[in-house]
C-alpha positions in Angstrom: -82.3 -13.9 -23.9 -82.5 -12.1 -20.6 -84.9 -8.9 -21.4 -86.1 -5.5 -19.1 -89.9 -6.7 -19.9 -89.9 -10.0 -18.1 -88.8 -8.7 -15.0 -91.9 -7.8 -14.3 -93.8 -9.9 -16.3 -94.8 -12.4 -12.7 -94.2 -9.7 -10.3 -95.6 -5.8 -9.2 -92.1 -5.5 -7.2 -88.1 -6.2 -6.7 -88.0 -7.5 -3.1 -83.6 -7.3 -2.2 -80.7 -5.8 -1.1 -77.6 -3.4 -1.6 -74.1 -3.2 -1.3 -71.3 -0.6 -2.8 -67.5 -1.9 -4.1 -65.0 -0.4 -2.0 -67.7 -1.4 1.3 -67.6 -5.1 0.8 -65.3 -6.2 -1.7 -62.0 -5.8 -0.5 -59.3 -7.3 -2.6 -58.0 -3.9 -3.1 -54.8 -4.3 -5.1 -56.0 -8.1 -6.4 -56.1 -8.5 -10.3 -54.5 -5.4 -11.6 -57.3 -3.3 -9.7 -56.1 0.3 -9.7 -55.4 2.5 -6.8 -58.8 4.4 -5.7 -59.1 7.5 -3.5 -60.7 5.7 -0.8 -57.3 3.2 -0.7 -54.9 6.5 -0.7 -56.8 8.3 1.9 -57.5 5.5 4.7 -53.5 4.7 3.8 -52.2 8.0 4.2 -54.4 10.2 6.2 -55.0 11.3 10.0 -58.9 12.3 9.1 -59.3 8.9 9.3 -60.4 9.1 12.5 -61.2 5.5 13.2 -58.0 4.1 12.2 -60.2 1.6 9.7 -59.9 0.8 5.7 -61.8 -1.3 2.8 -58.3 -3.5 1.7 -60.3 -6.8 2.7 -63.7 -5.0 4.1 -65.9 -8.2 3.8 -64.5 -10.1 1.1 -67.3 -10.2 -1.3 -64.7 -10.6 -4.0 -64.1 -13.8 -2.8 -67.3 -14.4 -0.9 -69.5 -13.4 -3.6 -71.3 -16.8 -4.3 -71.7 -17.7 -1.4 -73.8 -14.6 -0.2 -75.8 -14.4 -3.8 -76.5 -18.0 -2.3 -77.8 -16.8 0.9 -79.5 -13.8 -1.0 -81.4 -16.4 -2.6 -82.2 -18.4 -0.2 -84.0 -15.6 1.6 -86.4 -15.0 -1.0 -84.9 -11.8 -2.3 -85.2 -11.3 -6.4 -83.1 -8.7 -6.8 -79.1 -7.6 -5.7 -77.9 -4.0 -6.2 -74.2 -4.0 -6.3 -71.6 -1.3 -7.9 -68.5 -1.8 -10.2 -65.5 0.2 -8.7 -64.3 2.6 -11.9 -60.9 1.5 -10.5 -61.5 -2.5 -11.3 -62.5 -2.0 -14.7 -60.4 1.4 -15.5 -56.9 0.9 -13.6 -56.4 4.9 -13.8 -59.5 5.8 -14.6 -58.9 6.1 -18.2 -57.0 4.3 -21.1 -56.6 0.5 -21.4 -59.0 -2.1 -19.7 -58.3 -4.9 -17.1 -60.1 -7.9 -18.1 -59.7 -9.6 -15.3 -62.1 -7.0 -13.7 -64.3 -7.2 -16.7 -64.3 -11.2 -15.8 -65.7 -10.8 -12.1 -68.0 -8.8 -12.5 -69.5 -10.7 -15.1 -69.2 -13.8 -12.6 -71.4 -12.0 -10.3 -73.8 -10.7 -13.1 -74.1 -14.1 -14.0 -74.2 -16.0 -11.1 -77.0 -13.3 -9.8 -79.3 -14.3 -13.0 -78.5 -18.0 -12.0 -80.1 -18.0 -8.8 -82.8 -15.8 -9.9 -81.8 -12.3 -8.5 -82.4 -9.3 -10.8 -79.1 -7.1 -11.2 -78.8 -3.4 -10.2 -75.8 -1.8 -11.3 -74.3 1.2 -10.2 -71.7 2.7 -11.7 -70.3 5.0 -9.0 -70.6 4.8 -5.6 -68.1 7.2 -4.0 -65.3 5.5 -4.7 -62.9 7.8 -7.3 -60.0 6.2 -9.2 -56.7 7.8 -7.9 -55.4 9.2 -10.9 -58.5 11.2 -11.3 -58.6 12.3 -8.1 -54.9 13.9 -9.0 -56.6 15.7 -11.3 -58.9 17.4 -8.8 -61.7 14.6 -8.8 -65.2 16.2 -9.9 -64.2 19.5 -9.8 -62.5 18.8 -12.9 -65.1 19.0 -15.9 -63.1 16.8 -18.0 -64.2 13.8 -15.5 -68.0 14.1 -17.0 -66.5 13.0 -19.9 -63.7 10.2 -18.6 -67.6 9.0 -16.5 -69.0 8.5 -19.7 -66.4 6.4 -21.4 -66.4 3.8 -19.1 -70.1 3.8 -18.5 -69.9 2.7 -22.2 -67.2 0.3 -21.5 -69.7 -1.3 -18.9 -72.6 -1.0 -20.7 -71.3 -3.0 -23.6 -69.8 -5.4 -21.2 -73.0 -6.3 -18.8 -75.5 -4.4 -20.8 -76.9 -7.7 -22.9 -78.0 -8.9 -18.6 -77.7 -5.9 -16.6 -81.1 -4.2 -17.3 -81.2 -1.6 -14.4 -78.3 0.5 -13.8 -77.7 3.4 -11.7 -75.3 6.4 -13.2 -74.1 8.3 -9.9 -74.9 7.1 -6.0 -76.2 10.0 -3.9 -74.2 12.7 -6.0 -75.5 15.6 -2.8 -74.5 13.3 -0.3 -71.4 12.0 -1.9 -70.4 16.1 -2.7 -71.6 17.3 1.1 -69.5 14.6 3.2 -66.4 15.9 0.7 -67.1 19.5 0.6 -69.0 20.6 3.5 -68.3 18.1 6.6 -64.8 17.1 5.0 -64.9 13.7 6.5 -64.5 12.2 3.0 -61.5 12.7 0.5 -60.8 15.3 -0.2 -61.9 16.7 3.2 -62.8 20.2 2.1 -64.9 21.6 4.9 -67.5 24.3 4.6 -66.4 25.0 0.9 -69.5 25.6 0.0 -68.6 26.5 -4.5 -67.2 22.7 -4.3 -70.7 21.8 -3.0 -72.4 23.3 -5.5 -70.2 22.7 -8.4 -69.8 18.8 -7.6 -73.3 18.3 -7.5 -73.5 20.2 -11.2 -70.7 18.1 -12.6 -71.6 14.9 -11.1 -75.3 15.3 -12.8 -73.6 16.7 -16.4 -71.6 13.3 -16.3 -74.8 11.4 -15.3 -76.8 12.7 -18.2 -74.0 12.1 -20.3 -74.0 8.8 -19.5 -78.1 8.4 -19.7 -77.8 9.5 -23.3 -74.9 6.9 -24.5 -77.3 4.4 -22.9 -80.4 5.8 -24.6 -78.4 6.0 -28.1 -76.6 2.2 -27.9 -80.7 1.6 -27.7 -79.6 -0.8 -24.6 -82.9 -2.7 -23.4 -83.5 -2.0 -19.4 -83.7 1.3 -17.9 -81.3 3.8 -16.2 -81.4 6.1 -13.5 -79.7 8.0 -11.0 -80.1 7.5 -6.9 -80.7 10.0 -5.0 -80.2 10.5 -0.9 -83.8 11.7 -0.3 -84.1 14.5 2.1 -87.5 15.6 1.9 -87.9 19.2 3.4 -90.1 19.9 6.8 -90.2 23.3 8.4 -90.1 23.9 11.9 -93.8 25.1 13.1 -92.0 28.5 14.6 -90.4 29.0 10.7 -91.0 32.9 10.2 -89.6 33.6 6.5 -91.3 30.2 5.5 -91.0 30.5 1.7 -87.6 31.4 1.7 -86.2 28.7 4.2 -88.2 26.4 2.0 -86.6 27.5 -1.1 -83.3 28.0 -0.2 -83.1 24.4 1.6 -84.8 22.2 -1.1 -82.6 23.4 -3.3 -79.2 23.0 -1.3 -80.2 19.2 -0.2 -82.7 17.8 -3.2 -83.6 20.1 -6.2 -79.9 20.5 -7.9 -80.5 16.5 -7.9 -84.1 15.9 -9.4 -84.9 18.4 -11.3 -82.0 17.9 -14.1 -82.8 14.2 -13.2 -86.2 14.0 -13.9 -86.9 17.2 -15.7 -83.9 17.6 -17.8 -82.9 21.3 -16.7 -81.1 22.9 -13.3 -83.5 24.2 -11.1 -85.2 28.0 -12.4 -83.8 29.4 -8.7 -80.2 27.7 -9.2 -79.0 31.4 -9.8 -80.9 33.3 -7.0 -80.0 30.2 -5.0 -76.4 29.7 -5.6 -76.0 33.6 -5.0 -77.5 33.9 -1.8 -74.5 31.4 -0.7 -71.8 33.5 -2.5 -70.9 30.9 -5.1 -70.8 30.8 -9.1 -71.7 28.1 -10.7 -69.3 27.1 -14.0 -71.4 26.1 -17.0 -71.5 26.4 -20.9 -74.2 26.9 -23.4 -74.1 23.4 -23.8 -75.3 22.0 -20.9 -78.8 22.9 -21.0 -78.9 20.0 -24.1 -76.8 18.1 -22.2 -79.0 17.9 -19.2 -82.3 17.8 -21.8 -80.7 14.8 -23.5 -80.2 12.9 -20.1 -83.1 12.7 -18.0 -83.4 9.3 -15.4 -85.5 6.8 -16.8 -86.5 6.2 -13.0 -85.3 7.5 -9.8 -83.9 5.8 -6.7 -83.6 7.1 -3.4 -81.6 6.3 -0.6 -84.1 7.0 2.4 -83.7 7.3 5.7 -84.6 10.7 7.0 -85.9 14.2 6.8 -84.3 17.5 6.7 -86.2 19.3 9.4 -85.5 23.3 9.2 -86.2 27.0 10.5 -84.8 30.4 9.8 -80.8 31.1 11.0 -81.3 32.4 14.5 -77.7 33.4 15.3 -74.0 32.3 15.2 -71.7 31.7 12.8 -72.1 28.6 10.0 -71.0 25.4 11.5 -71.8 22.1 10.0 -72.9 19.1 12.8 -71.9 15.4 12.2 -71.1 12.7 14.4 -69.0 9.3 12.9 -68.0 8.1 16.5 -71.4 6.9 17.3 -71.7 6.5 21.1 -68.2 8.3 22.1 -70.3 11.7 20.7 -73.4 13.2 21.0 -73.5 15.5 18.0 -76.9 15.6 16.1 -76.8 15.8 12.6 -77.7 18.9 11.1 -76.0 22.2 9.9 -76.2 26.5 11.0 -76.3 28.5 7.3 -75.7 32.1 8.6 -78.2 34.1 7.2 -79.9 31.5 5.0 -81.3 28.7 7.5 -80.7 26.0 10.1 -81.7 22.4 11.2 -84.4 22.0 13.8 -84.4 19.4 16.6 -87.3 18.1 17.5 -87.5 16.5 20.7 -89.6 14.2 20.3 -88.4 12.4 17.8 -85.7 9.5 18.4 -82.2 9.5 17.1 -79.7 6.6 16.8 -76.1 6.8 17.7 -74.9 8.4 14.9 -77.1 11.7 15.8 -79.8 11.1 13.1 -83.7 10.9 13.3 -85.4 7.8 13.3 -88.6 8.6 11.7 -90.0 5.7 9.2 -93.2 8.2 8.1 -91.2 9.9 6.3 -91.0 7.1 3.4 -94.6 8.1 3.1 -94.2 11.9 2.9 -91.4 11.9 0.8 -93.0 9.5 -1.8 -95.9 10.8 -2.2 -94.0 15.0 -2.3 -91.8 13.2 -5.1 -94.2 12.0 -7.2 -96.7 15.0 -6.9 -93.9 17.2 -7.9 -91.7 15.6 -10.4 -94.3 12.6 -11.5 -91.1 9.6 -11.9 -92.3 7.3 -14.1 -90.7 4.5 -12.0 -89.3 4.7 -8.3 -87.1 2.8 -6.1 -86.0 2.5 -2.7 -82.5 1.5 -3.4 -81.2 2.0 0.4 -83.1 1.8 3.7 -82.0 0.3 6.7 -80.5 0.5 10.1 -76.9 1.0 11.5 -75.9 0.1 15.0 -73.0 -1.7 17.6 -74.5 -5.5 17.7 -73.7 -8.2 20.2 -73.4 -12.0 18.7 -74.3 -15.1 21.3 -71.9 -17.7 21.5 -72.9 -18.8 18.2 -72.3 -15.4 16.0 -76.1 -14.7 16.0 -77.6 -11.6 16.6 -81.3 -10.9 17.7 -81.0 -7.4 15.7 -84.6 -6.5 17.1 -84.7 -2.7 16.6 -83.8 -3.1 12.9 -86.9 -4.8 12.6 -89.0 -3.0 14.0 -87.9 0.4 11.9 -87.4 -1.9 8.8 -91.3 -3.0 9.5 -92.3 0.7 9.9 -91.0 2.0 6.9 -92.2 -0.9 4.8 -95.2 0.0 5.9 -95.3 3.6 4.6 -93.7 2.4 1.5 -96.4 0.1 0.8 -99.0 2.9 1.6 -97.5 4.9 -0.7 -97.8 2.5 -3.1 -101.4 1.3 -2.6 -102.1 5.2 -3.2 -100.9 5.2 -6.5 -97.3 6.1 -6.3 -94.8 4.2 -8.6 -92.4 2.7 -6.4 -91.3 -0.7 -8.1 -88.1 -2.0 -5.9 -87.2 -1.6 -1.9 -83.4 -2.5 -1.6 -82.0 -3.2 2.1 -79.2 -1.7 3.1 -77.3 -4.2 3.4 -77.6 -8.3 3.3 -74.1 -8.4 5.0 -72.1 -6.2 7.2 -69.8 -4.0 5.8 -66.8 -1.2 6.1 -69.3 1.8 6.7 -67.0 4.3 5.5 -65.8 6.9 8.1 -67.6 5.0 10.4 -65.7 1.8 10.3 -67.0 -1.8 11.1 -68.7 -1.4 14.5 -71.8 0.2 13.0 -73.4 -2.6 11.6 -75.8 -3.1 8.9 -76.2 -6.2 7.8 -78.9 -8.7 7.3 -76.0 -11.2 7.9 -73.4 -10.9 10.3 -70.0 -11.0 8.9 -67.4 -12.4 11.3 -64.1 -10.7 10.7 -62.2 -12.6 13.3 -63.1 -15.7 11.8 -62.2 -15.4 8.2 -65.4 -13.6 7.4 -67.8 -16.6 8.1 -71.3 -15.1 7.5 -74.2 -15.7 9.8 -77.6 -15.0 9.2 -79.1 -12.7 11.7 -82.8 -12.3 12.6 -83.4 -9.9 10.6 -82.8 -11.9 7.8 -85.3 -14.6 8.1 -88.0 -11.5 9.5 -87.1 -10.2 6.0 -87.7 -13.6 4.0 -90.7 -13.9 5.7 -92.3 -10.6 4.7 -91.3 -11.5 1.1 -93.0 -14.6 1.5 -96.4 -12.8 3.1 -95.9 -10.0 0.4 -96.4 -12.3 -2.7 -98.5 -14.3 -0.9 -101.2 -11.7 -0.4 -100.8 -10.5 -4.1 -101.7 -14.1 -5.2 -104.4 -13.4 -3.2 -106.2 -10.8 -4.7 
């Protein structure tokens, strides 16, 4: 029997890579899947700027063995993956498709075959359609639709599956919906939907967290969390209020009900300076008490580099054309704050910094300040355009060299003490990157979708098997 204690019973550390459903499994109508969100939008509407959608995406639904295989084969232990709601849970709620249940325990199993640890998430952006006509997670009742089929899965894969993930990057997720409006729904500087999808999304996490907790289901659960760790500007004037106001609108409605149990004690002061209301019930404090993250998982990439508003009106900045723009990432609060740019700090296509130190910086902040019993990196990487030889590969230099960097901080981090147990690539193939399409690439392994999505190892790939290798290696070692 397959059990949470021996997974790191001959290792300090999960060593792999992560995908999400609608990204890489295409298949999008196969099997009695329902309709999602995603499908409906990139279908139907002209904010989908790059004329792009998931219905095949790489195939993984077909494809699956083989790139567990070449997981595998590069020495990784561990696969993060996510069950789309819409696979298991045609419209969202009511009666379940088996044959969803059935691949997804294919994958589960084939995963623990070749030796790679499971991480299941049960959400990853990608909103059954039916909810969605219901108004999607502005709607309270879908906390409660959430936690019904996280029991469904949990009684499903729970007897392997021993890390799971409730909710992927629930302020990311609810900012690219509410506030840029380049995901569905497209709402664009609504900034009560930002606040009140963040609140829902983490009432339907903890309930969640606490049917896991009460089935008494061996492994551990948590949430993930899009790590923006907070940096003023040297010129910041009003520095404590910048600081307050921003941690809260990009981290601290996340991780403090996820690894505290309770909203943050500004979250009124907060979410009045930005002339919202937030809609809650005497309930919720329990709720959120009842639900606290057995270990947290960020997403990490970059900072959130602020000052004091200066002037103008609020505009949000984001760029998903890559080189055809050169918007920086970033966002003007009248009256509240602003990004910073800092010039000397490198930026890829896509407008955001490239600036590995801050795995270090925000590690270490998290655990001084919310003391996680158990962290994980469960996205890092690098996206950019790529150019194959005649033979599909791609030297894919630069994503080495950042990859390197941040490993580097991560495992400084860890030699001082912090608990980070698990770094999770992002991703071992490319993938439909959302808005963004299939030029940016991500992958470890190239994905020819001319070519009926023949995959090909890149260099990254064997750099990464390598440092896996060397990793364990020196452990033995000492």
């Amino acid at each position: 029997m397959h059990k949470f204690a021996d997974i790191f019973d001959d290792k300090d550390f999960l060593w792999g890579s992560g995908t999400a459903a609608y990204q890489c499994e295409g298949a999008w109508k196969a099997d009695s899947k329902g309709l999602g969100e995603w499908d409906y939008f990139n279908h139907h509407s002209p904010l989908n700027i790059n004329h792009t959608d998931g219905d095949e995406a790489s195939d993984f639904y077909h494809h699956y063995q083989e790139d567990i295989d070449l997981l595998a084969a590069g020495h990784q232990n561990t696969f993060r993956f996510s069950i789309a709601w819409d696979r298991i849970l045609p419209n969202g709620t009511g009666k379940i498709n088996q044959n969803g249940i059935d691949f997804y325990n294919n994958v589960i199993d084939y995963c623990l075959q070749k030796g790679l640890e499971p991480n299941v998430s049960l959400f990853h952006y990608d909103l059954p359609y039916q909810l969605a006509l219901q108004g999607g997670w502005l709607n309270r009742k879908l906390t409660d639709y959430f936690a019904d089929y996280a029991k469904i899965c949990f009684e499903n894969f729970g007897d392997r599956v021993k890390i799971w993930v409730t909710i992927n990057e629930p302020r990311y997720y609810s900012y690219c919906v509410n506030i840029v409006g380049n995901y569905p729904p497209n709402r664009r500087l609504d900034f009560q939907s930002y606040f009140q999808y963040q609140y829902n999304l983490m009432l339907a996490s903890a309930k969640a967290i606490k049917i896991f907790h009460n089935l008494n289901m061996d492994g551990i659960i948590g949430i993930v969390h899009d790590n923006g760790n907070v940096e003023l500007a040297p010129d910041t004037k009003d520095k404590a209020r910048v600081q307050k106001l921003s941690d809260f609108f990009y981290n601290r409605e996340i991780l403090c009900p996820a690894l505290l149990g309770k909203m943050p004690d500004e979250t009124t002061e907060v979410v009045q300076a930005f002339n919202c209301l937030l809609y809650q019930t005497d309930q919720d404090e329990q709720i959120f008490a009842d639900g606290k993250a057995d270990y947290l998982g960020l997403n990490l990439y970059n900072r959130q580099y602020v000052t004091d508003w200066s002037t103008g009106e609020t505009a949000v900045f984001h760029n998903n054309q890559g080189k055809q723009s050169t918007a920086k990432e970033g966002i003007r609060l009248q009256g509240l704050f602003e990004s910073a740019f800092d010039p000397d700090v490198p930026r890829n296509q896509w407008g955001r910094e490239e600036l590995p130190r801050v795995m270090y910086t925000a590690l270490t902040e998290i655990n001084q300040r919310y003391h996680p019993q158990l962290i994980m990196i469960t996205e890092n990487g690098h996206g950019g355009y790529e150019t194959p030889d005649e033979n599909g590969y791609v030297n894919d230099d630069k994503r080495i060299a950042l990859t390197k960097d941040f490993l580097k901080y991560l495992l400084q981090a860890k030699n001082e003490g912090v608990p980070v147990h698990g770094y999770y690539h992002w991703s071992p193939i490319d993938l439909y990157s959302w808005i963004n399409g299939y030029e940016k690439r991500y992958g470890m392994i190239r994905v020819d979708y001319n070519d009926h999505f023949r995959r090909i190892p890149k260099k990254s790939y064997y750099w990464y098997r390598d440092f896996i290798d060397q990793y364990f290696a020196g452990r033995q070692q000492q």
